[in-house]
mmCIF file as Biopython writes it, N, C-alpha, C and O atoms, coordinates in Angstrom:
data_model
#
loop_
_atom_site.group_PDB
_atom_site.id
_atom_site.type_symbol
_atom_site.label_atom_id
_atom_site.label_alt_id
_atom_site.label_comp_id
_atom_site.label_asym_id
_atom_site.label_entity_id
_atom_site.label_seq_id
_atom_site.pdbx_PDB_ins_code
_atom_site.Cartn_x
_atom_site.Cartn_y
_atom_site.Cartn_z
_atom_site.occupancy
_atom_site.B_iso_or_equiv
_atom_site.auth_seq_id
_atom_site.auth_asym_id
_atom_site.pdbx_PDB_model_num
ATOM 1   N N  . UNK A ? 1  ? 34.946  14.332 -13.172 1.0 0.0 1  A 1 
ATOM 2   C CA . UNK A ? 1  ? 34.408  13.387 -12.215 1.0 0.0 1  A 1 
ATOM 3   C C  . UNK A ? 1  ? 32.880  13.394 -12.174 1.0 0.0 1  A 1 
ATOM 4   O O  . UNK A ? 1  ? 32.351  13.473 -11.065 1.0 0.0 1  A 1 
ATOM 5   N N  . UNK A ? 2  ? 32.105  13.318 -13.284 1.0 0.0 2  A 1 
ATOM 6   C CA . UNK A ? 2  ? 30.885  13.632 -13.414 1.0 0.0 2  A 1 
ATOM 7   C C  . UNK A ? 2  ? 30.239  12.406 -13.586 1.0 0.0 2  A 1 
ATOM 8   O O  . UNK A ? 2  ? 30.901  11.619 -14.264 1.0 0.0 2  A 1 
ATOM 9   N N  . UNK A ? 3  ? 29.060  11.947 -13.156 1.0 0.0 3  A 1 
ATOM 10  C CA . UNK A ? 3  ? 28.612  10.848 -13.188 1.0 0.0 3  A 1 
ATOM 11  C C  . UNK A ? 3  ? 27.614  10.215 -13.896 1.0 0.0 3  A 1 
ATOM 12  O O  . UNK A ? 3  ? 26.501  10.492 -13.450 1.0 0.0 3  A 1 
ATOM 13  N N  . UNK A ? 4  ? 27.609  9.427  -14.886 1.0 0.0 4  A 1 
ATOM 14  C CA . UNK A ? 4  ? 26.301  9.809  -15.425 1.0 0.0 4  A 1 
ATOM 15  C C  . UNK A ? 4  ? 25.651  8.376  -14.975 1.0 0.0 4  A 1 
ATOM 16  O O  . UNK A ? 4  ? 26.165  7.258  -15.022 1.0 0.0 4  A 1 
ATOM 17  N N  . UNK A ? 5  ? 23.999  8.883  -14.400 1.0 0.0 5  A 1 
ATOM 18  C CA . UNK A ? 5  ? 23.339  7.764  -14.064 1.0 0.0 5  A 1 
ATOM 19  C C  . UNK A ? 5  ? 22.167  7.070  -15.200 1.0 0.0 5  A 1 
ATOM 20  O O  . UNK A ? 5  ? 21.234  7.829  -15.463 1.0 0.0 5  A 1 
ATOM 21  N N  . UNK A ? 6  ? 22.150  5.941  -15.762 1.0 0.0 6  A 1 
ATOM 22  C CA . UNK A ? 6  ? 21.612  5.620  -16.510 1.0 0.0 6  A 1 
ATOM 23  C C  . UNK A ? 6  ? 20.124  5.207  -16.103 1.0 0.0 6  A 1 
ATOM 24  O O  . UNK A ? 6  ? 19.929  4.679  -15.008 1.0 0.0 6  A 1 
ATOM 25  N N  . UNK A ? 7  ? 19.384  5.380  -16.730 1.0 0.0 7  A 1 
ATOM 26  C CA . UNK A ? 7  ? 17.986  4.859  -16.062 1.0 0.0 7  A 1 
ATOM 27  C C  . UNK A ? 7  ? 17.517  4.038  -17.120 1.0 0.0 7  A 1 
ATOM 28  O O  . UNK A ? 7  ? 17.525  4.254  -18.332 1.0 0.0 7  A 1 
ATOM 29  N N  . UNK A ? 8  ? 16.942  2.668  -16.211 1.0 0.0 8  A 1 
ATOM 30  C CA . UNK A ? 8  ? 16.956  2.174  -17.143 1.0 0.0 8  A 1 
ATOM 31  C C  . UNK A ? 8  ? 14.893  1.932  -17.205 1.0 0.0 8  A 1 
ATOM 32  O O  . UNK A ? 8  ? 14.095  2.282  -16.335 1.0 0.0 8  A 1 
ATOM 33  N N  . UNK A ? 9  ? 14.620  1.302  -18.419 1.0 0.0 9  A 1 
ATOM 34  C CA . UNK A ? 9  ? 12.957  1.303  -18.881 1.0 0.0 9  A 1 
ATOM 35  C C  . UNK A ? 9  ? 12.850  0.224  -17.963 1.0 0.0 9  A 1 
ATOM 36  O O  . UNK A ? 9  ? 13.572  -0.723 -18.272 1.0 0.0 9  A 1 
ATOM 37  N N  . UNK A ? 10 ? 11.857  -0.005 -16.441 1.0 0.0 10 A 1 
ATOM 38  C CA . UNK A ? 10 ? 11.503  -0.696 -15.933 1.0 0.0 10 A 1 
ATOM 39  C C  . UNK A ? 10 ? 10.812  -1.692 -17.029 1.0 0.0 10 A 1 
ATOM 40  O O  . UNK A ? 10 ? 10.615  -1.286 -18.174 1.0 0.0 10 A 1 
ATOM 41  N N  . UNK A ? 11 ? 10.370  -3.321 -16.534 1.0 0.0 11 A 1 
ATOM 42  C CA . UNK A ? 11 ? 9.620   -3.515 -17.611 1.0 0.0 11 A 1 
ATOM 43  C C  . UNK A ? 11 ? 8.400   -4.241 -17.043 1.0 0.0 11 A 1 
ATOM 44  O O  . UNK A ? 11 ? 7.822   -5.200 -17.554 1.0 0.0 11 A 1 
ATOM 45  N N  . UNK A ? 12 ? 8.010   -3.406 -15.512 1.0 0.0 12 A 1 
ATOM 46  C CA . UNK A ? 12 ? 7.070   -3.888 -14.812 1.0 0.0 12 A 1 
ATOM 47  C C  . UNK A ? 12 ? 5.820   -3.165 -15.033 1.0 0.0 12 A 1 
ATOM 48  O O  . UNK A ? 12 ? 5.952   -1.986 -14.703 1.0 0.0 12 A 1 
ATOM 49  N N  . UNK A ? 13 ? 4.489   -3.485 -15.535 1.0 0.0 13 A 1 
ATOM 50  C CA . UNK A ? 13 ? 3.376   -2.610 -15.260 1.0 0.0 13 A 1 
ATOM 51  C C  . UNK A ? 13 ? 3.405   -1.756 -14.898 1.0 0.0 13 A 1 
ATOM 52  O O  . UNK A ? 13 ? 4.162   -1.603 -13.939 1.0 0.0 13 A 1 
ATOM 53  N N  . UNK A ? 14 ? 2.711   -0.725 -15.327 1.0 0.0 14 A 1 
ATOM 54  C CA . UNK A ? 14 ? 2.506   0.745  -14.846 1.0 0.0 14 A 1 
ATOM 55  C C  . UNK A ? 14 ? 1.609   0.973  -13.335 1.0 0.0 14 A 1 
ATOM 56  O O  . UNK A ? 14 ? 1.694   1.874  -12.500 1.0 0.0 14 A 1 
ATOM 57  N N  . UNK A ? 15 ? 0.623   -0.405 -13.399 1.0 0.0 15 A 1 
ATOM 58  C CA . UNK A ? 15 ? 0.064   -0.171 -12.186 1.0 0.0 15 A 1 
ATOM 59  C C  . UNK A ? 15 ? 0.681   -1.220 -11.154 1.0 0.0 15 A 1 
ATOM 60  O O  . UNK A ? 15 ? -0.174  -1.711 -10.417 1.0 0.0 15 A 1 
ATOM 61  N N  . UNK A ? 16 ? 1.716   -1.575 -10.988 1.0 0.0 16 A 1 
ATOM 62  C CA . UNK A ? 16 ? 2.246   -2.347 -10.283 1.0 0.0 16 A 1 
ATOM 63  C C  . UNK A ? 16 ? 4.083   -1.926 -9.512  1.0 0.0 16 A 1 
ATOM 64  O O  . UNK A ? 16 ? 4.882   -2.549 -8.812  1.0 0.0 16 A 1 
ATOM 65  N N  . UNK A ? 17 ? 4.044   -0.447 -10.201 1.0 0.0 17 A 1 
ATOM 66  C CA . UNK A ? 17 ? 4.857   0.328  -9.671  1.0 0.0 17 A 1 
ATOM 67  C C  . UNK A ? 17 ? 4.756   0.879  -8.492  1.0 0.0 17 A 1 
ATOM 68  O O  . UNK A ? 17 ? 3.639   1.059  -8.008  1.0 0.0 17 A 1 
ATOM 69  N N  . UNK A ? 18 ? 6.062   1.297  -7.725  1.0 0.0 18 A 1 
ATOM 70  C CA . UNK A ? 18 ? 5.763   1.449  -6.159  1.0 0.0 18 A 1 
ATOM 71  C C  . UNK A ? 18 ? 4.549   2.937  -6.000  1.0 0.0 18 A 1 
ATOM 72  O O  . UNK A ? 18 ? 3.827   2.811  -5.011  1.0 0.0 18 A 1 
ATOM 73  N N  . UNK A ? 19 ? 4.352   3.917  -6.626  1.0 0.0 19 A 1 
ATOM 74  C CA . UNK A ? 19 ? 3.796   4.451  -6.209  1.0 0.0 19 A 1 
ATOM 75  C C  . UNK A ? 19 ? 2.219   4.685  -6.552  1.0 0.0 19 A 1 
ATOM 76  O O  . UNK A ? 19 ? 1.601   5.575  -5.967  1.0 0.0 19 A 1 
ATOM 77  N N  . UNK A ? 20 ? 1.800   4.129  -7.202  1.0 0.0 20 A 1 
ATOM 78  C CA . UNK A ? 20 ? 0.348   4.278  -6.907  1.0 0.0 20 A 1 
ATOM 79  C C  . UNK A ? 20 ? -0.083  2.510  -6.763  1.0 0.0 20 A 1 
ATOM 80  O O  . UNK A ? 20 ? -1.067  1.979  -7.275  1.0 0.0 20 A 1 
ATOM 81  N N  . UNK A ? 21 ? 0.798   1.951  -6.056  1.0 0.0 21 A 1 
ATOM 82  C CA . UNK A ? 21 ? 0.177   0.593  -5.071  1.0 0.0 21 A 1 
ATOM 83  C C  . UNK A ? 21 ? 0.893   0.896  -3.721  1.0 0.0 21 A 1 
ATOM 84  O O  . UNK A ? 21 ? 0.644   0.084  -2.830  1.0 0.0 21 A 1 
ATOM 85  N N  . UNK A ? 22 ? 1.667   1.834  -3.434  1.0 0.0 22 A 1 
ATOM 86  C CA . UNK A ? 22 ? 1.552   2.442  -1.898  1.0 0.0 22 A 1 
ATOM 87  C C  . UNK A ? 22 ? 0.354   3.132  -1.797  1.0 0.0 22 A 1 
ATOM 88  O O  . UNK A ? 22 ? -0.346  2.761  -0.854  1.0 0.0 22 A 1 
ATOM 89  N N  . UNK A ? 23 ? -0.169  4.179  -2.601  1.0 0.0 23 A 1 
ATOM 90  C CA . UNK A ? 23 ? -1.114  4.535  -2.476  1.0 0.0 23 A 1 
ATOM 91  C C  . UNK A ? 23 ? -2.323  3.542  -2.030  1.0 0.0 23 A 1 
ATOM 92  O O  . UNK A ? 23 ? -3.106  3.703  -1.094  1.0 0.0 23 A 1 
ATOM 93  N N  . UNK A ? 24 ? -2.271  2.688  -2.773  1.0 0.0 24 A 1 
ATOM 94  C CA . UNK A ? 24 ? -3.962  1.697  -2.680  1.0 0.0 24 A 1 
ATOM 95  C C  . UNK A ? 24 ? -3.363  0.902  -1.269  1.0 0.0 24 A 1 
ATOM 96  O O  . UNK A ? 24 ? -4.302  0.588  -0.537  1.0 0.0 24 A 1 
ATOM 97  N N  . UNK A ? 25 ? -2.017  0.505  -0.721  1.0 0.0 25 A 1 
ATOM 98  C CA . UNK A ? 25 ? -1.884  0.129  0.497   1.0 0.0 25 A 1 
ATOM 99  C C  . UNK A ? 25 ? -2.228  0.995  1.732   1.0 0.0 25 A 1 
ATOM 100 O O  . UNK A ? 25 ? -3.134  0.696  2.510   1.0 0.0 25 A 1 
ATOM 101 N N  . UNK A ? 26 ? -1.522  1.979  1.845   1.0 0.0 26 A 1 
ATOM 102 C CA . UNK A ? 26 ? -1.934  3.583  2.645   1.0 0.0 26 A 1 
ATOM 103 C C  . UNK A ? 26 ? -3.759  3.299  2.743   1.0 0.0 26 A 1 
ATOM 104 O O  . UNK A ? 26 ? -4.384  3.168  3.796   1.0 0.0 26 A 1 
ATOM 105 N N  . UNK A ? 27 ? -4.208  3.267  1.663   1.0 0.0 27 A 1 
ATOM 106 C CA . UNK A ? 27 ? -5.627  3.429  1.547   1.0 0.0 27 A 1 
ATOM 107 C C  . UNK A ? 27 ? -6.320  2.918  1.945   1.0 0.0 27 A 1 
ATOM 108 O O  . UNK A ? 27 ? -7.388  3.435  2.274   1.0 0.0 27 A 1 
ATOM 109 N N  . UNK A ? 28 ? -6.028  1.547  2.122   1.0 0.0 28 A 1 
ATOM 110 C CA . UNK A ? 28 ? -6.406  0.357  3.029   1.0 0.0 28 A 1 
ATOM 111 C C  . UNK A ? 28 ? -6.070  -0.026 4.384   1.0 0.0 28 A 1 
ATOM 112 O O  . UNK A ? 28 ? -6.568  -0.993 4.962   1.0 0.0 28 A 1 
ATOM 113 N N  . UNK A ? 29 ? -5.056  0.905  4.958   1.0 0.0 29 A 1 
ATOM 114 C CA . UNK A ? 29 ? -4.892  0.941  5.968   1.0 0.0 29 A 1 
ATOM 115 C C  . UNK A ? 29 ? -5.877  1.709  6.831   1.0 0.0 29 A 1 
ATOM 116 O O  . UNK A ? 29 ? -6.583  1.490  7.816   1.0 0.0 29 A 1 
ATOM 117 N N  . UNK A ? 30 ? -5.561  2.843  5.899   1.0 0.0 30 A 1 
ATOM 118 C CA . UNK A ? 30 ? -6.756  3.872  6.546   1.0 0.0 30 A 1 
ATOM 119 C C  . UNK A ? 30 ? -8.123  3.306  6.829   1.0 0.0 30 A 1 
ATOM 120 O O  . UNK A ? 30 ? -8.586  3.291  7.970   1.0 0.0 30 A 1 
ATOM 121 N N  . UNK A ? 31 ? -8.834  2.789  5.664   1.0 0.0 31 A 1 
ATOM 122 C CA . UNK A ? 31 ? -10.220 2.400  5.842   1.0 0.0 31 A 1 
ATOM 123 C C  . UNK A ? 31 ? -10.115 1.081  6.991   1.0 0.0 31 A 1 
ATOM 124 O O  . UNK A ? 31 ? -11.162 0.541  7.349   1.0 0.0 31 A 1 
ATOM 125 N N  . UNK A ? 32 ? -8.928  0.663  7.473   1.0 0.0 32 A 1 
ATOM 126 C CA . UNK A ? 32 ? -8.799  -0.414 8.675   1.0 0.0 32 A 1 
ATOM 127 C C  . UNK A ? 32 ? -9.036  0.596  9.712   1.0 0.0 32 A 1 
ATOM 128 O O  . UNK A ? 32 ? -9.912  0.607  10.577  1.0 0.0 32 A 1 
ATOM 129 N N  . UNK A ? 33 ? -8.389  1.183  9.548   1.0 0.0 33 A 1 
ATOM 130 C CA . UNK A ? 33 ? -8.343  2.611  11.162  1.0 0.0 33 A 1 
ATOM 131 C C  . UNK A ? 33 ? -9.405  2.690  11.506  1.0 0.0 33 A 1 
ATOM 132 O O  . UNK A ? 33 ? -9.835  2.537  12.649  1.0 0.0 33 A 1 
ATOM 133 N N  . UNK A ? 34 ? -10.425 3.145  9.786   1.0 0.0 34 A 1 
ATOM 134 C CA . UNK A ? 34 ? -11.941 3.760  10.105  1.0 0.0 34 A 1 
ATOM 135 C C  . UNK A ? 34 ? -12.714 2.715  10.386  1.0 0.0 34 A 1 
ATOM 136 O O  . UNK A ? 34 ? -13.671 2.827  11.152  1.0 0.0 34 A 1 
ATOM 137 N N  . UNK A ? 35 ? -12.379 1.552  9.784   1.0 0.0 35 A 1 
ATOM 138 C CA . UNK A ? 35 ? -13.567 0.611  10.330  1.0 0.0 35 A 1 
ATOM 139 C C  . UNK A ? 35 ? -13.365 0.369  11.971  1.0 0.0 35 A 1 
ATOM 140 O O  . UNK A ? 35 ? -14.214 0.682  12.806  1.0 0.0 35 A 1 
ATOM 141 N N  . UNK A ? 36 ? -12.408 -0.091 12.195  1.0 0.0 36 A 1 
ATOM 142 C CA . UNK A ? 36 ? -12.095 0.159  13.835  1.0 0.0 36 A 1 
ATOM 143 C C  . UNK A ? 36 ? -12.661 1.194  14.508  1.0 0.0 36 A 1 
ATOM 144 O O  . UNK A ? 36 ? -13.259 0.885  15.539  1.0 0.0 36 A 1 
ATOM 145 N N  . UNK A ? 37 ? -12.620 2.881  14.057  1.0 0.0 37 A 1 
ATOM 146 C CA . UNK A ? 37 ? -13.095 3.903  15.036  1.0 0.0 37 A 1 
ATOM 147 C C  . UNK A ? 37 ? -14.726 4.170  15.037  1.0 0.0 37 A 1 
ATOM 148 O O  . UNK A ? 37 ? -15.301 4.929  15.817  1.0 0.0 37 A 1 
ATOM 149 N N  . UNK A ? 38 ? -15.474 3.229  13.792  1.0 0.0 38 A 1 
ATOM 150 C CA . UNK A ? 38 ? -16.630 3.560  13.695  1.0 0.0 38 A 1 
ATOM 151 C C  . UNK A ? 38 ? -17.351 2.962  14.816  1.0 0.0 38 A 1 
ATOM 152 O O  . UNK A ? 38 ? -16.751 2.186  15.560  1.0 0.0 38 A 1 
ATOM 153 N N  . UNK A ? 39 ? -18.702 3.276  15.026  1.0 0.0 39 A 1 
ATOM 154 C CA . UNK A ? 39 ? -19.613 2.698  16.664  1.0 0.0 39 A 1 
ATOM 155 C C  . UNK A ? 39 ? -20.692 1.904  15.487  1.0 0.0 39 A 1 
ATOM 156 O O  . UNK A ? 39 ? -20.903 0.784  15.953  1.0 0.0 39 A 1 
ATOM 157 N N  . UNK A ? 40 ? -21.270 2.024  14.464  1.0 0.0 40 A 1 
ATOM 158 C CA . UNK A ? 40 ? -22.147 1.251  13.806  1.0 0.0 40 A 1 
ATOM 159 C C  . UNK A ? 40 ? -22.578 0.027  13.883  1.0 0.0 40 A 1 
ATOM 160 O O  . UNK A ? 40 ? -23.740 -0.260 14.171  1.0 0.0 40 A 1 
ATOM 161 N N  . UNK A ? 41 ? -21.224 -1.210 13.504  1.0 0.0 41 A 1 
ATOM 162 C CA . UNK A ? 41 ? -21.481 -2.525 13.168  1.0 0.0 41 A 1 
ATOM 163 C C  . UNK A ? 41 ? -20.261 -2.722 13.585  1.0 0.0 41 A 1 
ATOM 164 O O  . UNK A ? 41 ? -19.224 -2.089 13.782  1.0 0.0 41 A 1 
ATOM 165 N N  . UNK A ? 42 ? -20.853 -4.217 13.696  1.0 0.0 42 A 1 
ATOM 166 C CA . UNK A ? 42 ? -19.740 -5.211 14.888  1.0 0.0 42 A 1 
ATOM 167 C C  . UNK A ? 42 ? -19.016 -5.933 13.592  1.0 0.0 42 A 1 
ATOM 168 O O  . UNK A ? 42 ? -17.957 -6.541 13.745  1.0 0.0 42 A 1 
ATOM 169 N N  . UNK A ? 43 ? -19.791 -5.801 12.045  1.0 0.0 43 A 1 
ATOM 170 C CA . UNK A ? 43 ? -19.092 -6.433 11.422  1.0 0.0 43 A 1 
ATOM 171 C C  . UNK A ? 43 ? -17.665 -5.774 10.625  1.0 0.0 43 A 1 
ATOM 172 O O  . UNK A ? 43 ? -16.708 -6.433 10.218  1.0 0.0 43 A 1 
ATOM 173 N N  . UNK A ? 44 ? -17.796 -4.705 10.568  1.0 0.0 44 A 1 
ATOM 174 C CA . UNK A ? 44 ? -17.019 -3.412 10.139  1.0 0.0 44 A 1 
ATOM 175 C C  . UNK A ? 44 ? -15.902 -3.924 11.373  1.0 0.0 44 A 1 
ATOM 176 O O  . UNK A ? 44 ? -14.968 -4.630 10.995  1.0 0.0 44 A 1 
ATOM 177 N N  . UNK A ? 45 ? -15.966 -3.691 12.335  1.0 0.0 45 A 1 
ATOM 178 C CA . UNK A ? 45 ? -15.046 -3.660 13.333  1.0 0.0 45 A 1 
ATOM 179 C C  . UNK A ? 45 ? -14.383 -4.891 13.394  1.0 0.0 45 A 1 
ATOM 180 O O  . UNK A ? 45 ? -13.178 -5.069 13.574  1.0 0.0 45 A 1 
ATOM 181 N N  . UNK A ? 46 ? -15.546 -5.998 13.178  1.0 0.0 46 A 1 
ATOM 182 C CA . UNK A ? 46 ? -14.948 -7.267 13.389  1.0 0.0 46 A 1 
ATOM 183 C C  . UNK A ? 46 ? -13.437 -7.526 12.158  1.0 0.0 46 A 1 
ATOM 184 O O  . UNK A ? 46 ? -12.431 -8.188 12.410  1.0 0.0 46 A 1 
ATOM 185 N N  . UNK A ? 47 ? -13.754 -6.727 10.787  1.0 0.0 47 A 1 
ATOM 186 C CA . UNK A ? 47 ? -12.454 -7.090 10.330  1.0 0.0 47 A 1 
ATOM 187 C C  . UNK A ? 47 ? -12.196 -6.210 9.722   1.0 0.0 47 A 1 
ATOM 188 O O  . UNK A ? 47 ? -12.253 -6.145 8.494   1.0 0.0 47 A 1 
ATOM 189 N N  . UNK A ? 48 ? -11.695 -4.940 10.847  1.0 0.0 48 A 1 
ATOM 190 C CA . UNK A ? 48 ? -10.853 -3.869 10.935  1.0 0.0 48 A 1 
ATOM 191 C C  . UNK A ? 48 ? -9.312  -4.062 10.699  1.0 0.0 48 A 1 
ATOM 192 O O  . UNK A ? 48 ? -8.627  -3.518 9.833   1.0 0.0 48 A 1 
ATOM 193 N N  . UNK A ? 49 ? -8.768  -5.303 12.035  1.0 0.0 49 A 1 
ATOM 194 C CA . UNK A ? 49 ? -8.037  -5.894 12.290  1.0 0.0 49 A 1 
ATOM 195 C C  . UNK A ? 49 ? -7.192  -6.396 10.714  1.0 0.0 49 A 1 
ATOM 196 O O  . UNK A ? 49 ? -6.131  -5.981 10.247  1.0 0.0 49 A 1 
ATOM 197 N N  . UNK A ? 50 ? -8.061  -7.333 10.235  1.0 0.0 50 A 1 
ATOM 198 C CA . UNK A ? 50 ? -7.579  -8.122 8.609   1.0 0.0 50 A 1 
ATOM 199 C C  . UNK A ? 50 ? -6.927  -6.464 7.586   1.0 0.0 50 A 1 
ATOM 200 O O  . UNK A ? 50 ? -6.057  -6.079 6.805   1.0 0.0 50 A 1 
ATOM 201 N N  . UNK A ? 51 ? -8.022  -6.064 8.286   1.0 0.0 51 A 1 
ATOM 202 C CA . UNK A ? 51 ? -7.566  -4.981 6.726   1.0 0.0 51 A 1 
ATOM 203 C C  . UNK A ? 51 ? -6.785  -4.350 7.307   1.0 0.0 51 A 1 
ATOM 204 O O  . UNK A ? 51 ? -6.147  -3.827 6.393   1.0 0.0 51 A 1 
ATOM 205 N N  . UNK A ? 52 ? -6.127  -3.825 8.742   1.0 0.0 52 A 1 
ATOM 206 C CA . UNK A ? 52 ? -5.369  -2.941 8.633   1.0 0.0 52 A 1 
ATOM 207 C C  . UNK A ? 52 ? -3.796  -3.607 8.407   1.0 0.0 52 A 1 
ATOM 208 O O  . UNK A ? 52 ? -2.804  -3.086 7.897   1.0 0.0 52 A 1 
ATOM 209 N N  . UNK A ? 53 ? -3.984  -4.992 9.008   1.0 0.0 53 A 1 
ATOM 210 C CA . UNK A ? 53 ? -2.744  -6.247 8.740   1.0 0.0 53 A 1 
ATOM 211 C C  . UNK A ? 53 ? -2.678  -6.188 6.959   1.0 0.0 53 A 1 
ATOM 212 O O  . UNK A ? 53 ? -1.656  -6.020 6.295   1.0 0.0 53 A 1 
ATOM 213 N N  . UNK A ? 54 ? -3.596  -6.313 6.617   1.0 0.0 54 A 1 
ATOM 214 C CA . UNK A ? 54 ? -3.345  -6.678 4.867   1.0 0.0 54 A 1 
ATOM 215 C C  . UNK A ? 54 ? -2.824  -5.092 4.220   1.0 0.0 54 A 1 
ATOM 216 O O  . UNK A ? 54 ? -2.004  -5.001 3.306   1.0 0.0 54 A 1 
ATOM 217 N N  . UNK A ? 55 ? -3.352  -4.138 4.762   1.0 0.0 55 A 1 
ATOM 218 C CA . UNK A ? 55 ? -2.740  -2.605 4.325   1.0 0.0 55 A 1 
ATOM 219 C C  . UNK A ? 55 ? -1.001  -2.904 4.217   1.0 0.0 55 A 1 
ATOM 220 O O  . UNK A ? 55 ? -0.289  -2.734 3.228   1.0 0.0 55 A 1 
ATOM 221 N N  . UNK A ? 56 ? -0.576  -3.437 5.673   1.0 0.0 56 A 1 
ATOM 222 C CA . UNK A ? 56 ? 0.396   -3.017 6.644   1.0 0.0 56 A 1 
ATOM 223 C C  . UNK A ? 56 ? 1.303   -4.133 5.583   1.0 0.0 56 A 1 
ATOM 224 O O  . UNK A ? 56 ? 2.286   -3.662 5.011   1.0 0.0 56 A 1 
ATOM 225 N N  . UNK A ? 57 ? 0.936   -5.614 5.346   1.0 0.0 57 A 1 
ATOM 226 C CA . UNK A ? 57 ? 1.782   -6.442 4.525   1.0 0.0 57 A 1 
ATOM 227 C C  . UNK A ? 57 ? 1.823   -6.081 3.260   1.0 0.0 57 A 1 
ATOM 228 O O  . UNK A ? 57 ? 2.743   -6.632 2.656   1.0 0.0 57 A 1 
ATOM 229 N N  . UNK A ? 58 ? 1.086   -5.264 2.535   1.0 0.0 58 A 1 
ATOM 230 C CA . UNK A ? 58 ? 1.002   -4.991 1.206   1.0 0.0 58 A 1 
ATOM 231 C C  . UNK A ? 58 ? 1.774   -3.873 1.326   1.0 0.0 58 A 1 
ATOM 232 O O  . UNK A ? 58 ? 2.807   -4.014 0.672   1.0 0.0 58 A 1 
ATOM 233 N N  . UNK A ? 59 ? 1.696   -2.587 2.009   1.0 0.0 59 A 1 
ATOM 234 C CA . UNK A ? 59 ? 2.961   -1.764 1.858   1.0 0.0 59 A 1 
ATOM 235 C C  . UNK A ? 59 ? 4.217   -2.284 2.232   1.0 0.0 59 A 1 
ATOM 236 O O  . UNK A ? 59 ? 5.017   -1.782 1.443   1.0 0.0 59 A 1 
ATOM 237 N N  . UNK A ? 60 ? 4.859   -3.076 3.071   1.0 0.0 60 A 1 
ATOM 238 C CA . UNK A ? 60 ? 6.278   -3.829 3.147   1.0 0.0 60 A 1 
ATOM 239 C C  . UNK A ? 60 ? 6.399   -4.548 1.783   1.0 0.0 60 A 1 
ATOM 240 O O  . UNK A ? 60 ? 7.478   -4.440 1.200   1.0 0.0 60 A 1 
ATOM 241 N N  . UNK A ? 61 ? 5.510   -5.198 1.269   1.0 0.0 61 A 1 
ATOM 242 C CA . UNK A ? 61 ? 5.884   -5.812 -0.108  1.0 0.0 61 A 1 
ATOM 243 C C  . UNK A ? 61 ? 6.021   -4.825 -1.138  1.0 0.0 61 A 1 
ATOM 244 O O  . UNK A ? 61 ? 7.058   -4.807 -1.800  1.0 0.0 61 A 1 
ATOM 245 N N  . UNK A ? 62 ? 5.028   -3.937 -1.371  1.0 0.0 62 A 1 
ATOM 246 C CA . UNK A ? 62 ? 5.252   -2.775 -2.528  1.0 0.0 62 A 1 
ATOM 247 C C  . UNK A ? 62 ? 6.064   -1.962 -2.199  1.0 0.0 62 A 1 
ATOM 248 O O  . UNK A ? 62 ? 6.265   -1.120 -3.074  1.0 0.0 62 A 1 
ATOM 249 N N  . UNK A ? 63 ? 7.008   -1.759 -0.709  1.0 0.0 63 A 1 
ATOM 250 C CA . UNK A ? 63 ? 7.704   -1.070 -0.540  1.0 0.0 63 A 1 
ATOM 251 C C  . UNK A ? 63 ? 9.145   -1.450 -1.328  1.0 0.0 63 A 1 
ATOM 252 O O  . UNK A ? 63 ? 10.090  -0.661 -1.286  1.0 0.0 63 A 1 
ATOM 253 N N  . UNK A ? 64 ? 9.226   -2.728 -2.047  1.0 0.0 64 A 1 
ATOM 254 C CA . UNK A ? 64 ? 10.502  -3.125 -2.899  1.0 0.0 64 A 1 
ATOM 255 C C  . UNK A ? 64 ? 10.343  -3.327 -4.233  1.0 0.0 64 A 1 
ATOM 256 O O  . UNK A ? 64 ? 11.130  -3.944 -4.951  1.0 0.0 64 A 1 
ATOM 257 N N  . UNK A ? 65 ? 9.242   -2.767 -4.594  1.0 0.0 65 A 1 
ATOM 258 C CA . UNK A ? 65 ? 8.603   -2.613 -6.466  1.0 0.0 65 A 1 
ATOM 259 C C  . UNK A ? 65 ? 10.369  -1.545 -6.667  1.0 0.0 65 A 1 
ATOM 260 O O  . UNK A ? 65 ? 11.264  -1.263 -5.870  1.0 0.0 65 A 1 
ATOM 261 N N  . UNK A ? 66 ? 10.157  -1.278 -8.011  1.0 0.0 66 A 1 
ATOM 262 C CA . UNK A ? 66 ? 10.791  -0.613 -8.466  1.0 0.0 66 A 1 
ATOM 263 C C  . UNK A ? 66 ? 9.874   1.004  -8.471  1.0 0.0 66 A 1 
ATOM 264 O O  . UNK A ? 66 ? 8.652   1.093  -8.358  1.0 0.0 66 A 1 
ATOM 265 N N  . UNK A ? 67 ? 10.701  2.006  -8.608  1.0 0.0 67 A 1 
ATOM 266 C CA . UNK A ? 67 ? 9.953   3.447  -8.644  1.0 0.0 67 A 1 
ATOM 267 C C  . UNK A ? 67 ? 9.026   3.510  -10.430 1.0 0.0 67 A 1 
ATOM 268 O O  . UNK A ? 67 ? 8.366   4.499  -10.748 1.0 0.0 67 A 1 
#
């Protein structure tokens, strides 16, 4: 009763695989956080907001890449 699982050769880009474009999403979230917590510029802050939304939609989409 042994199973054998076949894997098969994705035939999607190497950089378009789920894990290093979660990474660059994660990454962009973060720098949304930081532009938000910084006191500097109103423009940083002003589109904190965009980037932490565009982090947040880009990991739900790369969250269904293949591994």
């Amino acid at each position: 009763m042994t199973e054998r699982i076949a894997h098969t050769v994705s035939k999607w880009p190497l950089w378009l695989r789920r894990g290093p474009s979660e990474a660059v999403a994660i990454a962009l979230i973060g720098l949304g956080v930081l532009m938000l917590m910084q006191p500097f510029s109103l423009d940083l802050y002003s589109y904190s907001f965009v980037t932490i939304l565009a982090g947040t939609l880009g990991f739900v989409i790369v969250s269904h890449f293949p591994d």
